[in-house]
C-alpha positions as CSV (number, residue, x, y, z in Angstrom):
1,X,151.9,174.0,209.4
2,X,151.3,174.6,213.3
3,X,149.2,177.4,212.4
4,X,146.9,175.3,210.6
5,X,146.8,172.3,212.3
6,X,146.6,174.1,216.1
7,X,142.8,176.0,214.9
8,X,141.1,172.2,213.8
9,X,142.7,170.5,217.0
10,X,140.9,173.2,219.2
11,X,137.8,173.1,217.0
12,X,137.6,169.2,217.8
13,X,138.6,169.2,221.3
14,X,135.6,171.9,221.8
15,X,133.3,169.4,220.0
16,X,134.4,166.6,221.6
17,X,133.1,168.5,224.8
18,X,130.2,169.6,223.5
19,X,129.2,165.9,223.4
20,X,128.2,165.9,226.9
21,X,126.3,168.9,226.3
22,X,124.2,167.4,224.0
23,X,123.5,164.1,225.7
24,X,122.7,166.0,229.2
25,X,120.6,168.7,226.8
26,X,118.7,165.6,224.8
27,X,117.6,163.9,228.2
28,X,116.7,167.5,230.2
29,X,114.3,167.7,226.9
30,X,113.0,164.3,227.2
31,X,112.3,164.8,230.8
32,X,110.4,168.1,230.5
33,X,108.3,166.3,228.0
34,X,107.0,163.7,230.4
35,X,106.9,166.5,233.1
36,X,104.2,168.2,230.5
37,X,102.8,165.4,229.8
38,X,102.1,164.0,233.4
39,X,101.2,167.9,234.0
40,X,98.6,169.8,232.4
41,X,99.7,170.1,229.2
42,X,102.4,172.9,230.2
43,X,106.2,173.1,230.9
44,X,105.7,176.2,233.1
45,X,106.5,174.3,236.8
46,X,108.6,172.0,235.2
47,X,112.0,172.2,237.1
48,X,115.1,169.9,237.0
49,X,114.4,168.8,240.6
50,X,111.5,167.9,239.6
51,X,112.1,165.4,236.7
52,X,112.7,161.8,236.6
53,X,116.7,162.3,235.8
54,X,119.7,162.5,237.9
55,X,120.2,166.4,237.7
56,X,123.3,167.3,235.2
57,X,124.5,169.9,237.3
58,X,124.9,167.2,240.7
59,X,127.6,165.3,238.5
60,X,130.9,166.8,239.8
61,X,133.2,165.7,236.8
62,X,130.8,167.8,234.7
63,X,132.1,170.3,232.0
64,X,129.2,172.1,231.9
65,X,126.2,173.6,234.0
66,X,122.7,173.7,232.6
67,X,119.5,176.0,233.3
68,X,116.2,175.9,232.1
69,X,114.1,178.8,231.6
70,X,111.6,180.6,229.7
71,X,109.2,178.1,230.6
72,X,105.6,178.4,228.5
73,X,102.5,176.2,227.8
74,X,104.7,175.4,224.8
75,X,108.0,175.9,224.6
76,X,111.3,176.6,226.7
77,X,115.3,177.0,226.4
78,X,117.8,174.9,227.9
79,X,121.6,176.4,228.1
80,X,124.5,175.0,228.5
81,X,127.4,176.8,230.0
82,X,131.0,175.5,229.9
83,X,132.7,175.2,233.2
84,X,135.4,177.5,233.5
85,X,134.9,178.7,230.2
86,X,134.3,182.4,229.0
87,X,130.3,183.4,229.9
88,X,130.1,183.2,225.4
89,X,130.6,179.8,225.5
90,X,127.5,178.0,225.4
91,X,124.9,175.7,223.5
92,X,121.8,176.5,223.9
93,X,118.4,174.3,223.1
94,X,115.0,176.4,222.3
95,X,112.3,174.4,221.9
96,X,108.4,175.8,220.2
97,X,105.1,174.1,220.0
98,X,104.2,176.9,217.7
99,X,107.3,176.5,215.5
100,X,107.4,172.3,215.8
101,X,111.1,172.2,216.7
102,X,114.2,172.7,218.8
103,X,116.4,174.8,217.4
104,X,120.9,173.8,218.1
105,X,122.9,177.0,218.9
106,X,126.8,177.5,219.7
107,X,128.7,180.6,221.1
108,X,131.8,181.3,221.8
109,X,133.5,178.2,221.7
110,X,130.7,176.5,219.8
111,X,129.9,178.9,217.9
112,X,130.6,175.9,215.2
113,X,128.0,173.8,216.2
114,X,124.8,174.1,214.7
């Protein structure tokens, strides 16, 4: 019974963590939409120090550190990496003008999430 109940705790105690991921992830999008906006019409130069948030990785109860990059006139990728974790397990956020959407992906850990 152990043996299946010990793989779904796990499972939720890595989702439950992944919550802060998310929100910190939602609001790092947010911002680098007003930092285009207020821009000219790029996210390139967009940097957490520069946005309108409390940087994410300041907080020091954090469970995760987040970096932006591959910054474009239309798109980027925010990942989040689990502190102390293995260097698999992250979520990562890819967002595309061209493509219309921001695409949810898990590894390691999260590989569950989608």
């Amino acid at each position: 019974l152990a043996s299946l109940a010990l793989p779904r705790f796990l499972n939720t105690v890595s989702l439950s963590k992944a919550t802060e991921a998310l929100a910190n992830m939602g609001a790092l999008k947010d911002a680098l939409d007003r930092c285009r906006a207020a821009g000219s019409n790029t996210y390139v130069g967009c940097t957490i120090t520069s946005f309108d948030i409390t940087d994410p990785n300041l907080v020091v109860t954090r469970k995760f550190n987040y970096v932006i990059s591959g910054l474009t006139t239309t798109g980027w990728v925010i990942t989040a990496s689990l502190v102390g974790g293995a260097a698999a397990d992250t979520i990562i956020f890819t967002y595309s003008d061209a493509a219309g959407l921001v695409r949810t992906m898990g590894a390691g850990v999260f590989a569950n999430l989608k």
